[in-house]
N, C-alpha and C positions, 0 to 999 in steps of 0.2 A: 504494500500500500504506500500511498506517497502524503507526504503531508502537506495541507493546505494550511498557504498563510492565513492567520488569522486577520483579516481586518480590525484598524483599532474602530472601538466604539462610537459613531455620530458624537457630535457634540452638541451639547444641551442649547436648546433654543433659547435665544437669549431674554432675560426677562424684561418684560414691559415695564417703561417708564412709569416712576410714577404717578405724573398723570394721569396716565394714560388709563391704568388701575384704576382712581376714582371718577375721571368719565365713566368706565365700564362699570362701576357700582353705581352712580349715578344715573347711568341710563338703565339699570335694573330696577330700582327704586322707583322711577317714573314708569316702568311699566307694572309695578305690583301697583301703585296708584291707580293706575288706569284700570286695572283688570280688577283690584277691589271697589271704583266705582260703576264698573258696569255692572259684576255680582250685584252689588247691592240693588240696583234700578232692574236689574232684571227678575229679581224675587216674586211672585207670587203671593208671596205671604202677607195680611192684612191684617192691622188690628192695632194698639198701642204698644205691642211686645216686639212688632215689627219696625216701628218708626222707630224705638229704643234702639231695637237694632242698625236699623239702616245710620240710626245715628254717630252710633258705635263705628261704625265700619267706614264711613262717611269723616268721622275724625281721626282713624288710622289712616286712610289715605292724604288725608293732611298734612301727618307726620312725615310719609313715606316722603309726600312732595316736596316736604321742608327739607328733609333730609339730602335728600336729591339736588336742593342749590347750594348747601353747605357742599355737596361734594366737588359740584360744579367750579363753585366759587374759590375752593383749596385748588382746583385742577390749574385754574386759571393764575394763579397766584403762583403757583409752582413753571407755569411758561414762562411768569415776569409779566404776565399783563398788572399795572398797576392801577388803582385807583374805579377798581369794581369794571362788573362786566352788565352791559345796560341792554336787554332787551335779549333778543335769539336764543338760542337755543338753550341757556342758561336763565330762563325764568325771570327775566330783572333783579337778579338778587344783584347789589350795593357790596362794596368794601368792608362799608358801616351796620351792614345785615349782619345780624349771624342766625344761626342754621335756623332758629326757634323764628325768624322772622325778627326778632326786635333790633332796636338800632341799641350801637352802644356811646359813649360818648355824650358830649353838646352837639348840635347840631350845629350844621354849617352858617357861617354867617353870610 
């Protein structure tokens, strides 16, 4: 028998920026949002136990979405955009946002 060279082992694909990671969390979050508001609207179910719910569900999406521009917002910060990201695809979240929506600081004169 003869022996075969071994090839050495592929090399590991290289890991994603970190950016690049919280876009890719960031755009998971905005789709759990979206697919817990459509569950919600598309319920069947009627009554006060239901509105409770859709409430419930309706406020975790909130979060996701909150969540979702805090991620945005570090992504963009980590490219060096300074001084907030205004409109597209990043939700309008502000510099001055954080994740929860509130500003922090005095406000601008």
């Amino acid at each position: 028998m003869t022996d075969v060279p071994r090839l050495p082992p592929p090399a590991p694909a290289p890991a994603p920026a970190p950016a690049d990671g919280l876009r890719g969390h960031c755009a998971a979050l905005r789709s759990h949002a979206h697919r817990l508001r459509a569950g919600a609207a598309a319920l069947e179910w009627r009554g006060p136990q239901a509105d409770a719910f859709r409430a419930e569900v309706a406020a975790l999406a909130d979060r996701c979405a909150r969540a979702a521009d805090g991620f945005a917002l570090a992504a963009a910060q980590l490219d060096g955009v300074h001084g907030g990201v205004h409109g597209g695809a990043h939700g309008g979240v502000t510099a001055r946002g954080t994740a929860a929506g509130r500003s922090r600081g005095r406000p601008p004169r």
